[in-house]
N, C-alpha and C positions, 0 to 999 in steps of 0.2 A: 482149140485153144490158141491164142494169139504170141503164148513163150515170156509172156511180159510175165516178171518177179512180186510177189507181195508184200508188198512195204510198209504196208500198215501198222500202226501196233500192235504189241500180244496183248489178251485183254489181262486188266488187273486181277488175278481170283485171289490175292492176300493183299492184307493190310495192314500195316503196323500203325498204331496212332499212341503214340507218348506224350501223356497228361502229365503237363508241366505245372506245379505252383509258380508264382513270381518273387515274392519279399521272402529272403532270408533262402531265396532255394537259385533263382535265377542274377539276381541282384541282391546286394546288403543293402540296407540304408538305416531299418531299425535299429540292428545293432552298430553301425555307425554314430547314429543320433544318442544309443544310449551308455556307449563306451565297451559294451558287452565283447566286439570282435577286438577291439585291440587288449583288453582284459586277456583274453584268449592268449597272447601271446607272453605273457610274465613281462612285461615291461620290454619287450621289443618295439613295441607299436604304441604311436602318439597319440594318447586317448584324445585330447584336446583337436587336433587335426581332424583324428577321424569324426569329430561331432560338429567340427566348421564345415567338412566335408555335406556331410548329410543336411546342416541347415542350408546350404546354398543348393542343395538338390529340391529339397523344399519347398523351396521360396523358387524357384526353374518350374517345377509340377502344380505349383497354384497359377504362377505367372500365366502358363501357357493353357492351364486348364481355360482359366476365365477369360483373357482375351480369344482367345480361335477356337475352343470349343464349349460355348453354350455355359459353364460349369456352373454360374451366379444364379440360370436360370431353371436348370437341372439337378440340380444337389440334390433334392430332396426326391427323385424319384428316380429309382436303379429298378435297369433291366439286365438280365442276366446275358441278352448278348445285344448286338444291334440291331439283329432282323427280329429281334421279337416284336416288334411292332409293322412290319414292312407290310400286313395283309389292312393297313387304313391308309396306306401311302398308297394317294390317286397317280403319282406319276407326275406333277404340275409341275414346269418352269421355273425354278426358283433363283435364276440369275438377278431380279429383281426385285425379289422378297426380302420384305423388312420385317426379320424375327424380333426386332422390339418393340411393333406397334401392333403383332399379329393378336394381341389378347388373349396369350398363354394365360392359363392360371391355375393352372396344377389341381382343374374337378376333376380332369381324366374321363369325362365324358368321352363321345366317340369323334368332338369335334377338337380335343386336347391330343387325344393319341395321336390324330392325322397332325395336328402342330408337331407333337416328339417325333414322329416317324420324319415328317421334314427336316428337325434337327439331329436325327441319328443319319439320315442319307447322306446330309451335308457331312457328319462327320466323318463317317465314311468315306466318303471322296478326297477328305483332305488328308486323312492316313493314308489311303492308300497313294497319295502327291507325294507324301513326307513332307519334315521339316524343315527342311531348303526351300520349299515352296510359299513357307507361312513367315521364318525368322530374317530378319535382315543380317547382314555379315557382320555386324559387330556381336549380332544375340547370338550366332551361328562361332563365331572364335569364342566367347566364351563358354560355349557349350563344349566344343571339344575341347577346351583346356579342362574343363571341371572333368570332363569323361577322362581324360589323358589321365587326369591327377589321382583320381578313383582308382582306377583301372592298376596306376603304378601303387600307390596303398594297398590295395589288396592284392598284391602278387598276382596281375591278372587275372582275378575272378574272373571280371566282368566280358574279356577280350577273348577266354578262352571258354564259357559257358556258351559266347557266340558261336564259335568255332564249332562246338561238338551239336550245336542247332544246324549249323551249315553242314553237316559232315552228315547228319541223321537224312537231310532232305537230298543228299548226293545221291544218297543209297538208290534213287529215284530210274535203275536200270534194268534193260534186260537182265535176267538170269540166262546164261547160258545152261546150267546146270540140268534144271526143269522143261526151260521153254515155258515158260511162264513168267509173268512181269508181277512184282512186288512192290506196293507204295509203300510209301513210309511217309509220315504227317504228322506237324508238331502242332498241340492244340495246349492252350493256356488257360489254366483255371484259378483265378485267382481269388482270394477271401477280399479283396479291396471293393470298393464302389468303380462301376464298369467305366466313367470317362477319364478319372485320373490313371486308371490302370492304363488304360489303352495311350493315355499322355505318358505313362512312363515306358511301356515298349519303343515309341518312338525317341525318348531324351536317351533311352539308354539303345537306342540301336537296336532294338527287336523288331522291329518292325517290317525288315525280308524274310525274318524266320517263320512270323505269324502273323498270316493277315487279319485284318481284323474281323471276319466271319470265321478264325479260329480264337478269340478271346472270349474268355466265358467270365461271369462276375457272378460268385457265390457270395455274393453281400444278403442278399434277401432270401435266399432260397437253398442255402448249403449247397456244399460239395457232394454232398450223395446225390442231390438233384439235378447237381449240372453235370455226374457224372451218369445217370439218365438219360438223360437228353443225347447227351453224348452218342451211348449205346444207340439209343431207337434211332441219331443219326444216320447209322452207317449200318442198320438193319436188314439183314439178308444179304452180306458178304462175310465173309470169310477173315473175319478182326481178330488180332493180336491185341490188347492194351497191356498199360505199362505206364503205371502214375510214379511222380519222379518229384520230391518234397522236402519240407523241412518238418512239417506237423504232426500233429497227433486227428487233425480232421480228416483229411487226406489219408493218411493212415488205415483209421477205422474204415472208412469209405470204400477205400480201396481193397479192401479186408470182406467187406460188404458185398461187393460186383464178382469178387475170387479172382482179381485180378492183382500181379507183383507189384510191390512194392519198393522203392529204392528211398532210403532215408539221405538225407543229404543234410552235411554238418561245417562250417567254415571254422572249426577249428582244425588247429594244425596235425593231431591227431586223427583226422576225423578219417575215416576211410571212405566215404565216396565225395568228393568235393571239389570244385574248379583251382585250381587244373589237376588232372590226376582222371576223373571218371572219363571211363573208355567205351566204346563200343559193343567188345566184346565181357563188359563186365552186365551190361543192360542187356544182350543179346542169355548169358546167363541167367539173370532172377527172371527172363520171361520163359526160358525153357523149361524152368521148374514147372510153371504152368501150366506150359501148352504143349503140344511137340514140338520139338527139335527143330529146329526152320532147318529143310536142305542147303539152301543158299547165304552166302554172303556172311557165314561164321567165322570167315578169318577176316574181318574187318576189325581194326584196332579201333 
């Protein structure tokens, strides 16, 4: 033996993975555009505001759909994530491909997918750039003055739902307790059509929470099926789940797999909702479930 220390990682044998909704769970915008959250407050809140609010969020998620990601040319045909097409994607150079003379036309033949798979790649790559990469500084100031303005309207929903995505992904440490390493993984399942979804993780700042081979688009194919996919994901480890909503989809779904469920409510009343939901209240509705995690129960 040479005396030298092993440094390498412990491997991961647990998982956590918390299935996120986005509208009305992660973000308002519905019930901004339809006056419903500031209703919520008896006349506390400026229903008028909060629905200029949400048309200028709007009119930002179509802007940015159709200029930088594909949206004019793709509406009509939703994949539940991006790599569902990546096994027709040859790999080709596409620095100097022009996707508006390539003769998309939406048969879906096997020569159409190889087209989508080009425009999921790309889109791909530019999530993962972010938005500073695609907006110029004048779109980029008005972007955080709209997020700033949200954000102060809804008593920091928006800054503190961040927070508790960042705080889930910290968990990301040795256990000293076990000797054993714990992942924890935020994944997004959302009922929207998968590119405006994924344009709204980026306007709203999701987008270090979850990358985009963690967004899922149950537009075509329900939440039971994305939350499937899910499962046979991470098949033959040692998973935790833990869907986290506003719905009754999700719900049942989740109700479905026998996996906790956490309802989420932006009224003022509501008892799990940004800011307020904690660590150790998710770390609860998943004990019910499963066993007892040894580690990392006294995280707030």
């Amino acid at each position: 033996m040479d005396g030298s220390v092993n440094t390498s990682p412990l491997p991961c044998e647990n998982l956590n993975v918390y299935i996120w909704d986005m509208d009305e769970t992660l973000i308002l915008l519905k019930s901004l555009l339809d006056g419903t959250y500031a209703k919520a407050y008896d006349g506390l809140k400026d229903s008028r505001k909060g629905t200029e609010i949400g048309k200028c969020w709007e009119n930002h998620i179509l802007q940015v759909c159709d200029d930088y990601f594909f949206y004019e040319q793709m509406e009509n045909y939703n994949q539940p994530c991006l790599d569902a097409l990546s096994i027709y994607d040859d790999g080709r150079d596409l620095s100097d491909y022009n996707f508006n003379s390539d003769g998309f036309k939406h048969i879906l033949d096997d020569a159409d997918k190889r087209k989508l798979a080009y425009r999921q790649r790309v889109i791909a790559q530019k999530y993962a750039q972010g938005l500073h990469h695609l907006l110029n500084q004048e779109m980029i100031e008005l972007w955080d003055d709209l997020y700033r303005m949200t954000d102060n309207f809804t008593d920091s929903w928006f800054s503190s739902g961040h927070a508790f995505l960042r705080q889930i992904l910290e968990r990301n440490t040795v256990s000293t307790s076990n000797h054993t390493r714990c992942e924890h993984i935020n994944i997004l399942v959302t009922s929207g059509s998968l590119i405006p979804s994924l344009v709204k993780c980026l306007l709203f700042r999701l987008d270090d929470v979850f990358s985009y081979d963690n967004v899922y688009s149950s537009w075509d194919v329900g939440k039971m099926q994305c939350f499937s996919l899910i499962k046979e994901r991470f098949s033959g480890r040692v998973v935790r789940f833990c869907v986290i909503g506003d719905g009754m989809e999700e719900c049942m779904a989740a109700q479905r797999m026998n996996w906790p469920f956490i309802q989420i409510d932006f009224r003022p009343s509501g008892i799990h909702r940004f800011p307020g939901l904690t660590l150790r209240m998710v770390e609860h509705y998943i004990d019910v479930i499963y066993e007892p995690s040894n580690s990392e129960n006294d995280d707030e």
